[in-house]
C-alpha positions as CSV (number, residue, x, y, z in Angstrom):
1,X,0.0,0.0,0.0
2,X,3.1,2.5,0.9
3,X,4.9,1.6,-2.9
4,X,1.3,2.0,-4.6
5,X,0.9,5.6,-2.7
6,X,4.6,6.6,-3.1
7,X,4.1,5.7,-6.8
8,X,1.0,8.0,-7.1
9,X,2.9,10.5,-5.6
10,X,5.8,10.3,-8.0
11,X,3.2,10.3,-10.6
12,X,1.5,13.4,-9.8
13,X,4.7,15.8,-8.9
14,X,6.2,14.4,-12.3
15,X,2.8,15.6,-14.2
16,X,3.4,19.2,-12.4
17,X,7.2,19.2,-13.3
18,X,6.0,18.4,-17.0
19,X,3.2,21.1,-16.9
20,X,5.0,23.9,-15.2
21,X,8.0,23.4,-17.7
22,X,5.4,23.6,-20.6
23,X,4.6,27.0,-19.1
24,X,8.1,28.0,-18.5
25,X,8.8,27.2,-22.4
26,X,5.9,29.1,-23.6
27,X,6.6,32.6,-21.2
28,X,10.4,32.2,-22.7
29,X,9.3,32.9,-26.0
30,X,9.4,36.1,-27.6
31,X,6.3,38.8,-26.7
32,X,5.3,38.9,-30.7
33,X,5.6,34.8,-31.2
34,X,3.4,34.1,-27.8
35,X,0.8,36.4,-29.5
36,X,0.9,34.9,-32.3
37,X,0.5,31.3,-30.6
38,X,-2.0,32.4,-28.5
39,X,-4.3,33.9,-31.3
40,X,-4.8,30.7,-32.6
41,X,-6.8,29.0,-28.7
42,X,-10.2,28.7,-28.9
43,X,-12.3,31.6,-26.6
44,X,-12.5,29.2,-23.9
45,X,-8.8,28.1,-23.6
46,X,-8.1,31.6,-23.9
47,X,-10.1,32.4,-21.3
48,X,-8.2,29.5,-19.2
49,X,-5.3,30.8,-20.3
50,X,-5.5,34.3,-18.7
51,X,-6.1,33.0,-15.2
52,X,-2.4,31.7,-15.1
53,X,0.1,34.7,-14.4
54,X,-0.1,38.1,-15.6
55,X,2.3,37.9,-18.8
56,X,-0.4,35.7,-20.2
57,X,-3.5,37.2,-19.1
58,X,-2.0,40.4,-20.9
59,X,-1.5,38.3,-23.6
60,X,-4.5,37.1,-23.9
61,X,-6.7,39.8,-23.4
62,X,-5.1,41.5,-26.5
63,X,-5.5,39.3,-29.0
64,X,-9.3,38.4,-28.5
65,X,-11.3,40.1,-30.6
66,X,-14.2,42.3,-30.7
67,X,-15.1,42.4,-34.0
68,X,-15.4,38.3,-34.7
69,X,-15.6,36.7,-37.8
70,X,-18.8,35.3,-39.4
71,X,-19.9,31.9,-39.2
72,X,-20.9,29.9,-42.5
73,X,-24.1,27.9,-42.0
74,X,-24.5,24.7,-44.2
75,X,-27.8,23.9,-45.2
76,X,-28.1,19.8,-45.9
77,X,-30.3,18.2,-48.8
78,X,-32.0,15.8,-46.8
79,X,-34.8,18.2,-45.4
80,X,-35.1,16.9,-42.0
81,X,-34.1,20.4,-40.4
82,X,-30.6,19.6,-40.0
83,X,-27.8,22.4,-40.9
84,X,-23.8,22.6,-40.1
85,X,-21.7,25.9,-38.7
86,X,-18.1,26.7,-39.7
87,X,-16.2,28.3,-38.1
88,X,-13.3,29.5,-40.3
89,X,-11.1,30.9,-37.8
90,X,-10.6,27.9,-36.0
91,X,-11.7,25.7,-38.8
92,X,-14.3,23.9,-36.9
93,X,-17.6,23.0,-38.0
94,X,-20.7,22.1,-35.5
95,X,-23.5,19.7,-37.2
96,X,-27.0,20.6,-35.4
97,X,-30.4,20.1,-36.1
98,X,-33.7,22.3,-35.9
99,X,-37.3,20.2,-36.9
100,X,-38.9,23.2,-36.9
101,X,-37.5,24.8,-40.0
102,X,-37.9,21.3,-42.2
103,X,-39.1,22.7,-45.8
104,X,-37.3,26.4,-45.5
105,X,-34.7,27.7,-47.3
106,X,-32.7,30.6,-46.0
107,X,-33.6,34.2,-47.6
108,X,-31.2,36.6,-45.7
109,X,-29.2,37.1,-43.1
110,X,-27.9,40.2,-40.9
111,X,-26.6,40.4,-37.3
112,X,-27.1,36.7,-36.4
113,X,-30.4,35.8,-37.4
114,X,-31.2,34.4,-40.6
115,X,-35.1,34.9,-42.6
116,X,-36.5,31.6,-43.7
117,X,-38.9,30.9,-46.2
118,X,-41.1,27.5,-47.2
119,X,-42.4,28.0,-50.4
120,X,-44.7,25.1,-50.2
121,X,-46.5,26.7,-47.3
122,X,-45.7,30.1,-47.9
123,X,-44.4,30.7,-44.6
124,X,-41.9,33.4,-43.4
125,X,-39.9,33.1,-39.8
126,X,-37.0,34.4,-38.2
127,X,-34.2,31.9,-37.1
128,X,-31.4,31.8,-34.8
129,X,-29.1,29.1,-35.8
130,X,-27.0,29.9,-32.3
131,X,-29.8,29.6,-29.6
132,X,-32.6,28.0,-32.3
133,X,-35.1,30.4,-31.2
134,X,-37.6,31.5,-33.8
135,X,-40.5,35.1,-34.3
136,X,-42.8,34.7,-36.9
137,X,-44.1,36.6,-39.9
138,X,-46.3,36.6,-41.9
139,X,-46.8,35.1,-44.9
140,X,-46.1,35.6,-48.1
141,X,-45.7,34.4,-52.0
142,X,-42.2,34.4,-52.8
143,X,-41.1,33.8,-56.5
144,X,-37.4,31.6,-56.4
145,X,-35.4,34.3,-57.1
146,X,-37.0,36.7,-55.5
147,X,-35.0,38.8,-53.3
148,X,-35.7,39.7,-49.5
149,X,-33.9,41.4,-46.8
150,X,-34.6,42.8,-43.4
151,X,-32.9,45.9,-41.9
152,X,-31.9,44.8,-38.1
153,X,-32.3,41.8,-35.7
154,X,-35.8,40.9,-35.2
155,X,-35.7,41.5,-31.4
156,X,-35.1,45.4,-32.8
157,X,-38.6,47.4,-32.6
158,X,-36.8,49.4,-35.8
159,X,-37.0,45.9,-37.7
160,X,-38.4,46.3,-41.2
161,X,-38.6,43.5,-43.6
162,X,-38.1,44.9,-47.4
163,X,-38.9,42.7,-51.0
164,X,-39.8,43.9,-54.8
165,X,-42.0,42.2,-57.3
166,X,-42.1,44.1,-60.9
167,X,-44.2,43.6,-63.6
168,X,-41.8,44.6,-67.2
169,X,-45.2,44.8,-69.6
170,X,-46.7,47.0,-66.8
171,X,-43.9,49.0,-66.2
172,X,-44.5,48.7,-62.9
173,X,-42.3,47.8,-59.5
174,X,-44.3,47.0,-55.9
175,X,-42.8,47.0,-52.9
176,X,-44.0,45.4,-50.0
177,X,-42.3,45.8,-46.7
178,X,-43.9,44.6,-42.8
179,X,-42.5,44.4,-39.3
180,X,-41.7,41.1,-36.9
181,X,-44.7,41.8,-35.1
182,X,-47.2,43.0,-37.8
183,X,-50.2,41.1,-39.2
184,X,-49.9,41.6,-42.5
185,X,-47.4,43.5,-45.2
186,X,-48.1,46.8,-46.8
187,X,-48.2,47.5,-49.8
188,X,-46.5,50.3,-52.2
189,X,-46.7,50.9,-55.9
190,X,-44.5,52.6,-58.4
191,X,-45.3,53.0,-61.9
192,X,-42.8,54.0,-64.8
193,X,-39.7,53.2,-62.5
194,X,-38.1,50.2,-64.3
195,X,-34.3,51.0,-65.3
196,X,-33.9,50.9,-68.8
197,X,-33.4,47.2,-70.3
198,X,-34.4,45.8,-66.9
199,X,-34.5,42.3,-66.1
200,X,-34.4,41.5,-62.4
201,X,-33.2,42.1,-58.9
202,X,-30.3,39.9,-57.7
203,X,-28.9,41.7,-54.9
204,X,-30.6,43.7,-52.3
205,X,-28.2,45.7,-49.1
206,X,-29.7,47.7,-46.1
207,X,-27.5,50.8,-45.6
208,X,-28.0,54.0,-44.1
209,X,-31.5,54.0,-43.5
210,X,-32.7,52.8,-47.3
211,X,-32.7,49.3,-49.4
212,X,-30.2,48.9,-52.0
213,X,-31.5,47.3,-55.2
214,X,-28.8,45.9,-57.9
215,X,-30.1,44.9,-61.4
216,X,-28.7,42.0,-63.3
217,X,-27.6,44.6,-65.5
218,X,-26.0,46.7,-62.9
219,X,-28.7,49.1,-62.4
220,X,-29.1,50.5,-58.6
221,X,-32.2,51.6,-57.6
222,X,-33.0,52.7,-53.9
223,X,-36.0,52.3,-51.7
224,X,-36.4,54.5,-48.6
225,X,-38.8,53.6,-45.9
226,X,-39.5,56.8,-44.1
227,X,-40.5,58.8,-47.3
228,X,-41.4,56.0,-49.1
229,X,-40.0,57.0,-52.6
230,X,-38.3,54.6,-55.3
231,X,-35.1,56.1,-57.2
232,X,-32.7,55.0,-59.7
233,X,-29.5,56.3,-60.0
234,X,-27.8,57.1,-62.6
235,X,-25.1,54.5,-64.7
236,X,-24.8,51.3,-64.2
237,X,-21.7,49.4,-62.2
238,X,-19.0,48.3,-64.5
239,X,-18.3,44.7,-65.5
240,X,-16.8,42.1,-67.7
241,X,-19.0,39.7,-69.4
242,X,-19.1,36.1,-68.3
243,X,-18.7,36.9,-64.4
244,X,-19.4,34.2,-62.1
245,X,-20.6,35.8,-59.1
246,X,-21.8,39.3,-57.9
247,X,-21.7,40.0,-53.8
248,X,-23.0,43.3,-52.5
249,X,-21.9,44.3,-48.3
250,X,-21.6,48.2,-46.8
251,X,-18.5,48.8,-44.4
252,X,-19.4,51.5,-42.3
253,X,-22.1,52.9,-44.5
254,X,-19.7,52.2,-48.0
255,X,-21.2,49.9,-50.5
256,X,-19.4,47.3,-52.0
257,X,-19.9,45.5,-54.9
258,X,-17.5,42.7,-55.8
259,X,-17.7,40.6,-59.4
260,X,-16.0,37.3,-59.9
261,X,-14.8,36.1,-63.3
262,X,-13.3,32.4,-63.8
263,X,-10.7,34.2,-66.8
264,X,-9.4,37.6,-64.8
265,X,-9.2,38.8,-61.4
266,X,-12.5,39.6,-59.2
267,X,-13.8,43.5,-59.8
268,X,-14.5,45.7,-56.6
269,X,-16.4,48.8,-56.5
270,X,-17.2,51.3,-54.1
271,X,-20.4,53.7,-54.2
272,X,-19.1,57.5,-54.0
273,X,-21.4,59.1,-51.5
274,X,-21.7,62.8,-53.0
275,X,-21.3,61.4,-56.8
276,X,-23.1,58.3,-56.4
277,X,-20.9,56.5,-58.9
278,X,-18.9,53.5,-59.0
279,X,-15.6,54.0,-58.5
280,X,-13.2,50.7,-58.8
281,X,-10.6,49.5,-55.9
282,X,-7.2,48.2,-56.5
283,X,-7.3,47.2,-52.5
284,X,-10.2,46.7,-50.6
285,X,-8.0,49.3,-47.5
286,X,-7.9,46.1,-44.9
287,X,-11.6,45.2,-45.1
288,X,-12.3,41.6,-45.5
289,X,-15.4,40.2,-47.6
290,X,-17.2,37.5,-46.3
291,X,-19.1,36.5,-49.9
292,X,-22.2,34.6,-50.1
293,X,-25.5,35.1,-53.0
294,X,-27.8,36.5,-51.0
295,X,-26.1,38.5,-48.2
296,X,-22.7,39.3,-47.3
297,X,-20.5,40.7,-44.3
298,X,-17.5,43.0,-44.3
299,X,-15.1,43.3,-41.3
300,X,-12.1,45.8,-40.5
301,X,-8.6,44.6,-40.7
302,X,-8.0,41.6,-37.3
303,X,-6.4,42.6,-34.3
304,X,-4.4,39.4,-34.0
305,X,-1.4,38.5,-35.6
306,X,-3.0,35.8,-37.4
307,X,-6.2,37.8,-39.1
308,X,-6.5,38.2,-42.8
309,X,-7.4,41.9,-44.2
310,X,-8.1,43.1,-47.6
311,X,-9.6,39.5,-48.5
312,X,-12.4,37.8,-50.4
313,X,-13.5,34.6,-49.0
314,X,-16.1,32.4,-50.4
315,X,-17.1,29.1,-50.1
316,X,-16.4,26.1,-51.7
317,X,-17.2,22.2,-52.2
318,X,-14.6,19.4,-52.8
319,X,-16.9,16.8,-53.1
320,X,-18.1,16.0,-49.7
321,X,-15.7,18.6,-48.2
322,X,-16.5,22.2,-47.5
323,X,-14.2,25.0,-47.1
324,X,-13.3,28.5,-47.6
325,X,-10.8,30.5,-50.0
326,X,-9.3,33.4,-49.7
327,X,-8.2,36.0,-52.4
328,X,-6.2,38.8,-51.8
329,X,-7.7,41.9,-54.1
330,X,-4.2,43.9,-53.2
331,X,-1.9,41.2,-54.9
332,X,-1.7,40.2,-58.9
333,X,-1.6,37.0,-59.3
334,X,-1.7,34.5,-61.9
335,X,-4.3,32.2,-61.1
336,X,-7.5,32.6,-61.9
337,X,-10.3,33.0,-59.3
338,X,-11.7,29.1,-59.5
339,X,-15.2,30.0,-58.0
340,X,-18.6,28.2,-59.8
341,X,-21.5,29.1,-59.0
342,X,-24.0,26.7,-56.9
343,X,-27.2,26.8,-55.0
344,X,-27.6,30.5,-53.5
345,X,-30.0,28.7,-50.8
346,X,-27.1,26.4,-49.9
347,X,-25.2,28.5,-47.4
348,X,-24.8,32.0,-46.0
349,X,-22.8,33.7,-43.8
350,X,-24.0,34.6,-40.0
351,X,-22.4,36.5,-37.8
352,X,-21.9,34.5,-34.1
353,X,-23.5,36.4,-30.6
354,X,-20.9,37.8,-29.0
355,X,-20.3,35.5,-26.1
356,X,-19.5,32.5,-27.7
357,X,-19.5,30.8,-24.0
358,X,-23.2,30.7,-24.2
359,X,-23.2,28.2,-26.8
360,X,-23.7,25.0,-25.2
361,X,-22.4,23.3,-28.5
362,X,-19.2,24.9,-28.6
């Protein structure tokens, strides 16, 4: 009993000799490495990590950050509710499952909450793919490639839920907009406001208090709830024929539009606010574009050693594998952007609450 206790003890003091060396290793590195090292824990082990010693509470306070990167949400073919998260800073995904929203296919999405549509049912509803909860709204027909998009987070009493039907032989454009908590949508009409040569909407942005609407053929035209009054602007936004993809995100209250091509580099362009032009970007000034169809984020340049700036990240499928890639817009290079197009109701970006603790998944 003595050698089995004296054996234990050995044991355990050689497990603290092992950890506190492991500790002693890591302070001994250089201030700018450990960052760099430290950038890479998950929340929670950096967390941990702080309550150690001062040097790495420091440390680790300064390379969490604020401004977190958006999730990508998975949406699975089998139709039984069930949808994957990815986390591409940590390149971690989370496979969960939600009955409730069985038959919906994702519309939108802006600060964590996505707008789900059945078309068999013609039901709208808000989702949280974090914490699951759901608000209602009401119904609606929706054509497939009709475009919808909501201004804030549902629990927001400023929420306002924006989409466009037009009618080309009428010459006429209808708008139809309705809050979480309404009981039906309202209802506006504008006659003789198609852009010349119109053929639809493909990309619709909340900015600065009005709805961004881009034409296929790179018509903008804007909608603003208070006055309610439908303009077009001027132009059209510059691009190549044969692009792949077309992404529209504000930074800040900029507009961005991005085109991808499979034969030449992607095309950014930024709104002038007094012109209202497009104006193209050689760099996109640290910003990095989180691309997706239907909706897209923009963040500022990381805080940690090991954040990307002045990106474009899509997503993309090796077979069963899915992934992001990254293209820097302030370097020429002499590949060409491999990007296809696929399902726009496949996956979207959503940005992740802000206490990532709370997640009992993660």
């Amino acid at each position: 009993m003595g050698s089995s206790r004296r054996s234990l003890k050995l044991g355990s003091s050689k497990k603290k000799k092992t950890t506190r060396r492991a500790k002693e290793n890591l302070l001994d590195l250089p201030y700018d490495l450990l960052l760099l090292v430290i950038s890479f824990l998950p929340l929670k082990d950096n967390i941990r990590a702080s309550t150690v010693c001062k040097k790495l509470q420091e440390a680790c306070v300064s390379v969490r950050v604020a401004d977190k990167s958006p999730w990508l949400i998975y949406f699975t073919k089998t139709d039984d509710g069930s949808y994957e998260l990815y986390d591409p800073s940590m390149q971690k995904s989370y496979n969960l499952e939600s009955p409730e929203i069985t038959g919906f296919r994702v519309c939108y999405s802006k600060d964590g909450w996505l707008l789900m549509y059945n078309p068999n049912t013609q039901q709208l509803l808000f989702f949280n793919p974090f914490s699951r909860d759901r608000i209602p709204v009401p119904s609606l027909w929706m054509g497939y490639d009709q475009r919808m998009a909501f201004s804030c987070a549902p629990t927001s009493a400023s929420c306002l839920l924006f989409t466009v039907v037009t009618d080309v032989t009428l010459k006429k454009i209808t708008v139809k907009t309705c809050s979480p908590n309404a009981k039906e949508w309202t209802t506006t009409i504008f006659r003789e406001r198609l852009p010349q040569n119109f053929d639809s909407f493909e990309r619709i942005l909340f900015a600065n208090g009005v709805f961004f609407c881009l034409a296929e053929s790179g018509c903008l035209s804007i909608f603003c709830p208070s006055s309610k009054t439908w303009s077009v602007l001027p132009g059209r936004a510059p691009k190549d024929i044969g692009n792949t993809g077309c992404f529209m995100t504000e930074h800040q209250g900029k507009i961005f539009l991005i085109y991808t091509y499979n034969h030449m580099s992607p095309t950014v362009l930024k709104l002038e606010d007094t012109r209202l032009e497009w104006t193209e970007m050689k760099t996109l000034g640290g910003l990095t574009i989180y691309a997706s169809p239907l909706s897209s984020e923009s963040r500022a340049e990381q805080n940690q050693p090991s954040g990307i700036k002045n990106c474009l990240c899509l997503s993309v499928f090796h077979g069963f594998n899915k992934t992001c890639i990254y293209y820097n817009v302030g370097e020429e290079s002499l590949i060409f952007f491999k990007w296809k197009k696929h399902d726009p109701y496949g996956n979207i970006w959503v940005m992740p609450p802000l206490n990532l603790l709370d997640l009992p998944f993660v």
